[in-house]
N, C-alpha and C positions, 0 to 999 in steps of 0.2 A: 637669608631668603633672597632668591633671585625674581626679579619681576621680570617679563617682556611685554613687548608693546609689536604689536604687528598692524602695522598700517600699509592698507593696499591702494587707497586710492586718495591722490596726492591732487586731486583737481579741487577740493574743498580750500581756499581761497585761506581761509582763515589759519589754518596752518601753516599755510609756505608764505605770508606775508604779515608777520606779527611784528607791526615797525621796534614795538618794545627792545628787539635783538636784532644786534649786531655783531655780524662776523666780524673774523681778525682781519687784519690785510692778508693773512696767508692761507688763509682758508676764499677768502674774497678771490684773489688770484686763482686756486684750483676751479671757483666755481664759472671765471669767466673760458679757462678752458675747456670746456664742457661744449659741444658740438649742439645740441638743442635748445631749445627753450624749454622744454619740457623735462633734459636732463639740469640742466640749469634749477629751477623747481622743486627738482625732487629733492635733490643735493641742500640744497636753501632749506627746504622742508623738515630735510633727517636733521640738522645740523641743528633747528631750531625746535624740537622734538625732544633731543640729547640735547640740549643746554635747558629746557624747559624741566626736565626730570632731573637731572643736576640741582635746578634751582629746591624744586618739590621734591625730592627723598632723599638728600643727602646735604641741603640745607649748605648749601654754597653760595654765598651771594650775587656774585655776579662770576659765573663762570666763564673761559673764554678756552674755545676750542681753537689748537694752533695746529699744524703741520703744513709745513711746504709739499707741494710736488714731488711723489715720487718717496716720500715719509709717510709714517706712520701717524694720526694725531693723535695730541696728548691734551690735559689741561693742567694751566700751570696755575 
């Protein structure tokens, strides 16, 4: 069964700043090139969105989303 999650509005605080999670360094680097703050945010928000669902349906402990610049991400 496939679930999605469609989230449109990324100004809800509580999603894009859940100190609980933490980026990789290679995910942290893609998000400091990011031109907005607001792109900045959104990025921070999906990334902690998808590791948050990771945690709750597929019961992965501490998942950690990796890809460099310019890669695809994966989690190892």
């Amino acid at each position: 069964m496939k679930k999605f999650i469609l989230v449109t509005d990324f100004t809800n605080s509580k999603i894009g700043n859940d100190r609980g999670i933490r980026l990789s360094k290679d995910r942290e680097k893609r998000a400091e090139l990011l031109k907005s703050e607001e792109e900045k945010h959104r990025f921070v928000s999906a990334e902690n969105i998808t590791i948050a669902a990771l945690k709750k349906w597929f019961s992965i402990e501490s998942p950690e989303i990796y890809g460099q610049v310019g890669h695809k991400p994966f989690i190892r």
